[in-house]
C-alpha positions in Angstrom: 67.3 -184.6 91.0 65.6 -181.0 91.6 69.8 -179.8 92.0 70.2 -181.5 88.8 67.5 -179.9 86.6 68.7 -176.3 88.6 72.3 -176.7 87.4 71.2 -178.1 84.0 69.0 -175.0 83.6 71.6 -172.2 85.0 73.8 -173.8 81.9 71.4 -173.9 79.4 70.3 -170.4 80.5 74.6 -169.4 80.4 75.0 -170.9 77.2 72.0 -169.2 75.9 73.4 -165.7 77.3 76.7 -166.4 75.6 75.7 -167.3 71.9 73.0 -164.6 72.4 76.0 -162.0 73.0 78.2 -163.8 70.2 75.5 -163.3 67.6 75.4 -160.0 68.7 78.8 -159.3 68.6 79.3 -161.3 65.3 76.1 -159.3 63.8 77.8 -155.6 64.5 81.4 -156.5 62.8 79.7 -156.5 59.6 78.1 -153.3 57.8 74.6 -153.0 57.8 72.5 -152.2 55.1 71.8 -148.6 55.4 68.4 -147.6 53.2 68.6 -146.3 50.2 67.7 -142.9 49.0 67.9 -143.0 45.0 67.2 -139.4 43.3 63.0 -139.7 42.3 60.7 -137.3 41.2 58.4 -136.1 43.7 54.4 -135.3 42.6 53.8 -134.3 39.6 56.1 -133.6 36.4 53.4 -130.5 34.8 52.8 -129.6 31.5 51.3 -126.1 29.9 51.1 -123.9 27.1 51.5 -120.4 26.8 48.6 -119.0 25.4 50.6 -116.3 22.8 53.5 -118.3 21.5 52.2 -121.9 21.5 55.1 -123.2 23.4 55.0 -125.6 26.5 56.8 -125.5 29.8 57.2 -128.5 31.4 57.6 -128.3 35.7 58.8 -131.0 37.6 60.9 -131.7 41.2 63.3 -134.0 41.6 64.4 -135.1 45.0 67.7 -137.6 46.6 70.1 -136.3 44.8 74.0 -135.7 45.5 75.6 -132.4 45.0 76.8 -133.1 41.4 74.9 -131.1 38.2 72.0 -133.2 36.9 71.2 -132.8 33.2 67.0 -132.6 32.3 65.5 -133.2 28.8 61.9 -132.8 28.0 60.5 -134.1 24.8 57.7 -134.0 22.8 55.8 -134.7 19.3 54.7 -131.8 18.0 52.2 -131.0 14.9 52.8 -126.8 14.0 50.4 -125.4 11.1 51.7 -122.1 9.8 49.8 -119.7 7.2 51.1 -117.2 5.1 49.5 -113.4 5.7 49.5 -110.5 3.3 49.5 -106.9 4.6 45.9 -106.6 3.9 45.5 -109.3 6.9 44.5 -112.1 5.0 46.0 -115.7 4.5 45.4 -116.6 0.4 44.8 -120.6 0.4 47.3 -122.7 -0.9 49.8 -121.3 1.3 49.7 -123.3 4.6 52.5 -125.4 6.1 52.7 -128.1 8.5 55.5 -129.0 10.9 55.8 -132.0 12.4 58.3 -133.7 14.2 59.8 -134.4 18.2 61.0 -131.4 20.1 63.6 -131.9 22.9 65.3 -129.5 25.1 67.9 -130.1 28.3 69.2 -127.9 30.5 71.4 -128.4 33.2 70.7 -127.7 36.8 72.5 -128.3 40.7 70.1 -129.7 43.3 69.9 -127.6 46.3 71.7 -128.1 50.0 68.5 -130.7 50.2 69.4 -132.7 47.0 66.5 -131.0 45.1 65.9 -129.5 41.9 62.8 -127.5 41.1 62.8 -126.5 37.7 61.1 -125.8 34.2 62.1 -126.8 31.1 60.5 -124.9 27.8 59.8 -126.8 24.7 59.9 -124.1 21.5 57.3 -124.4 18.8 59.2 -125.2 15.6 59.5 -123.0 12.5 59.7 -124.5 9.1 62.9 -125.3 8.1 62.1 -122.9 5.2 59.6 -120.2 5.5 57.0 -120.8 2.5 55.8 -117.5 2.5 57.1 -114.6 -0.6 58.7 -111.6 0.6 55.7 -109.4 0.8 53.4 -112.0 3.5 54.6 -112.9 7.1 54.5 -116.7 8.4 51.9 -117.0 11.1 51.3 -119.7 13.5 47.5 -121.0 13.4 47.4 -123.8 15.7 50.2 -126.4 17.5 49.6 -129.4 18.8 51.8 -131.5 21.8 51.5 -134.5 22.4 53.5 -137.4 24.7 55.3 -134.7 27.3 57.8 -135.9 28.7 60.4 -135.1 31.4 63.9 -137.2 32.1 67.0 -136.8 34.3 69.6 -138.1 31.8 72.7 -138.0 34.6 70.9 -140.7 36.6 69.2 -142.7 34.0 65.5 -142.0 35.2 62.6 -141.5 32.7 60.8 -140.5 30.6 57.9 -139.6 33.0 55.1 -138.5 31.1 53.7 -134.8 32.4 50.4 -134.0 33.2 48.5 -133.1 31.1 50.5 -135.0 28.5 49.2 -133.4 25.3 48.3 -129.4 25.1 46.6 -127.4 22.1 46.1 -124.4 21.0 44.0 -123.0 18.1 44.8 -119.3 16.5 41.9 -119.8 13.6 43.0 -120.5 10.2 44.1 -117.2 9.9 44.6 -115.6 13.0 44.5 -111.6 13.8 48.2 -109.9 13.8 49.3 -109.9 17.6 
C-alpha cells in the first residue's frame, strides 16, 4: 500500500508539473495587457492676471502624450467695464460700457521627447465691438472680471479642467490715471 500511495503521489505530482507548464505555456501565446499611459494633466492647470492689461494667462502641463501636435483652448466668462476719458483726464458719466461675454483662445503645441507640453495660453481682455467714446476722449479700461478658467486639450478629448484660482479681478477705479 505505502508503494501505492508513492506512485499515486509521483503522478499526481507529474500531472500537476505538466498542466502547471501548459497553463504557462498557454498563458504567454496570448498578448498581455500592457498598462496604459493616457495623455493627463499633471498638478495644477494656473491661472493669473497681469496687473497693466487685465488679461489672464492660463499655465498648465500635460503629460503621456505621443509625438503628434496637441491643440489647447482656454476659456473663460469675462465682465470688461470701459470709460470714456477726455484730455483733461476725466471720465464725464453717462459714458461707461460693459463687455460681457466667453473668451477662448487655442494654440497649438508638440509635446517634448518625454510626451510633455508645458505651456501658457493668454486669454485677451475684449474691446467693445464699437468704441462708445467721440473722437476727442480715449476708451479706458476700469476694471475686468474672469471668471470659470478653464484649460482643455481638444486633440485628445480631455477637459475642461478648471485653473486655479478660477476667477481673477482687477480694479483700475472708475476712472483710472492714463498709464
Amino acid at each position: 500500500m505505502n508503494s501505492t500511495v508513492n506512485h499515486f503521489a509521483r503522478t499526481l505530482a507529474v500531472c500537476g508539473a505538466l498542466i502547471c507548464a501548459f497553463g504557462t505555456a498557454e498563458a504567454n501565446t496570448y498578448p498581455q495587457p500592457q498598462p496604459q499611459h493616457k495623455p493627463q494633466f499633471s498638478g495644477k492647470v494656473t491661472s493669473s492676471i497681469d496687473p497693466k492689461t487685465g488679461d489672464v494667462k492660463v499655465c498648465f502641463k500635460e503629460i503621456n502624450l505621443k509625438n503628434k501636435a496637441v491643440t489647447y483652448t482656454a476659456k473663460a466668462s469675462v465682465v470688461a467695464s470701459y470709460a470714456c476719458r477726455n484730455h483733461g483726464g476725466n471720465c464725464p458719466p453717462g459714458k461707461d460700457t460693459v463687455v460681457k461675454q466667453t473668451v477662448a483662445t487655442s494654440a497649438t503645441y508638440s509635446p517634448d521627447k518625454h510626451g510633455t507640453v508645458s505651456a501658457c495660453i493668454t486669454l485677451k481682455v475684449p474691446k467693445p465691438a464699437k468704441n462708445p467714446c467721440p473722437d476727442s476722449m480715449s476708451l479706458v479700461l476700469e476694471s475686468v472680471s474672469w471668471t470659470n478658467i478653464t484649460i482643455s486639450d481638444v486633440t485628445n478629448g480631455i477637459g475642461p479642467v478648471a485653473a486655479y484660482p478660477s476667477k481673477q479681478s482687477v480694479n483700475y477705479g472708475s476712472c483710472p490715471a492714463p498709464k
